[in-house]
matplotlib code that plots the C-alpha trace (Angstrom):
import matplotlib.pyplot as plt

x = [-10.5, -13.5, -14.1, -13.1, -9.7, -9.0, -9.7, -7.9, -4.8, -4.7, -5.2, -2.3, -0.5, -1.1, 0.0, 2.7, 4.1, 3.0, 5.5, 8.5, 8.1, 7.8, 11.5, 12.9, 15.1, 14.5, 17.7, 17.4, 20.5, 21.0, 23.0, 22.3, 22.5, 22.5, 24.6, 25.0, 25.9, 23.5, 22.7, 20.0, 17.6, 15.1, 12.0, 9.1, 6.0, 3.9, 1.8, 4.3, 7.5, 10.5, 14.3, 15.6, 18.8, 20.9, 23.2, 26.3, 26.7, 29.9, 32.1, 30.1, 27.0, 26.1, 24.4, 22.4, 19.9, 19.4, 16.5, 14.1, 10.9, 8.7, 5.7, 4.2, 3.6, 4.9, 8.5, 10.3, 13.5, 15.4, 17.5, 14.4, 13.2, 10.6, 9.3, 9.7, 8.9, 10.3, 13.4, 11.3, 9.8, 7.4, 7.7, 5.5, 7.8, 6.8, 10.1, 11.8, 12.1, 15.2, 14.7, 17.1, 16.6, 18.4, 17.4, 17.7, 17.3, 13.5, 12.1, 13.7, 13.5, 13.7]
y = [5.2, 3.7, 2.9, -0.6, 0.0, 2.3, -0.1, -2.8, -0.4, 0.1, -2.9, -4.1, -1.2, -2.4, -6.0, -4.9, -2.8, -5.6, -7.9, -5.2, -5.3, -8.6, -8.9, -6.2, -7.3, -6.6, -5.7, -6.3, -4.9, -5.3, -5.1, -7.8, -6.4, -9.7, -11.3, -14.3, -14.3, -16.5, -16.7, -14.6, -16.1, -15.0, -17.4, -17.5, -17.9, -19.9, -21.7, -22.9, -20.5, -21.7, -21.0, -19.4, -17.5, -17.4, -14.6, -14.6, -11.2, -10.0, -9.1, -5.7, -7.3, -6.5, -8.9, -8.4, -10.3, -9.5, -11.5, -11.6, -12.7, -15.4, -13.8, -11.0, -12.0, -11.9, -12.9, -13.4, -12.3, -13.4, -15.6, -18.2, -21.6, -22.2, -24.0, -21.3, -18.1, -16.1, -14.1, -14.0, -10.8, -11.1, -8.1, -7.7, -7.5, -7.1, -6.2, -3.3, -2.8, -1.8, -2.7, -1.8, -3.5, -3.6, -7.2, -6.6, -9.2, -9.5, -7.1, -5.0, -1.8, -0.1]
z = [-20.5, -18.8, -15.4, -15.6, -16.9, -14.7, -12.0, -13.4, -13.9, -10.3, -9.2, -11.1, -9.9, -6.3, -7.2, -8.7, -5.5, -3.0, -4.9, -5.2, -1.4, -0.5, -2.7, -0.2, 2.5, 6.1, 7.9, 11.9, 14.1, 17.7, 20.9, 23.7, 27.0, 29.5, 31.5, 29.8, 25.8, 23.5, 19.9, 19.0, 16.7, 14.1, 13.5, 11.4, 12.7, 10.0, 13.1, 15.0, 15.4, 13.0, 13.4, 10.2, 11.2, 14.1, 15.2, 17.6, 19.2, 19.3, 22.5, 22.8, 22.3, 18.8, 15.9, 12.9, 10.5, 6.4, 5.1, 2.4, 3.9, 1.9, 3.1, 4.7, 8.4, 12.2, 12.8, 16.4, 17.6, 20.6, 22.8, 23.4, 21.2, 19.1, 22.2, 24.7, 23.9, 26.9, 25.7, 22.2, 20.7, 18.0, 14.4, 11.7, 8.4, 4.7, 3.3, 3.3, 7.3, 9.5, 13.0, 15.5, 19.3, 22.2, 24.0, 27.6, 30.8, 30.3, 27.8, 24.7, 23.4, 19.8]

ax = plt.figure().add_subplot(projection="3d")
ax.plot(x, y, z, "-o")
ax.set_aspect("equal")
plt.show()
């Protein structure tokens, strides 16, 4: 096999794995811990930050988010808008992630 087909092999390869990945859900649990109960939200961010789910915790707080993403990018979770983006906290998915946060009073941990 010469050089060149070998390359070509792999770079297929590679192609080939970057779109079983990008098919891959990402699955995003939670609990909100503040004093006042509000949808949680999951945007894309394509420019300008758009809403593409929405989750209402239950009683003890908890939500959740399965998504295929269209692309590879930064997404945003939180209780904000896309206009505001205090009680908004920005991931990087490809596919394939589980996230679990807790979304506090003013910041979030994982």
């Amino acid at each position: 096999m010469n050089i060149h087909k070998k390359l070509y092999a792999t770079a297929l390869l590679l192609s080939l794995s970057a779109a079983v990945l990008a098919q891959m859900p990402v699955q995003i649990t939670g609990k909100l811990n503040k004093k006042r109960v509000t949808a949680v939200k999951l945007f894309k961010v394509d420019g300008k930050p758009e809403e593409i789910a929405s989750s209402t915790p239950t009683a003890e707080g908890k939500f959740g988010f399965a998504f295929y993403p269209e692309t590879e990018g930064l997404y945003v979770v939180g209780t904000g808008n896309a206009n505001s983006p205090s009680d908004n906290y920005t991931f990087y998915f490809k596919g394939g992630e589980k996230l679990a946060v807790i979304i506090n009073e003013n910041n979030y941990e994982l």
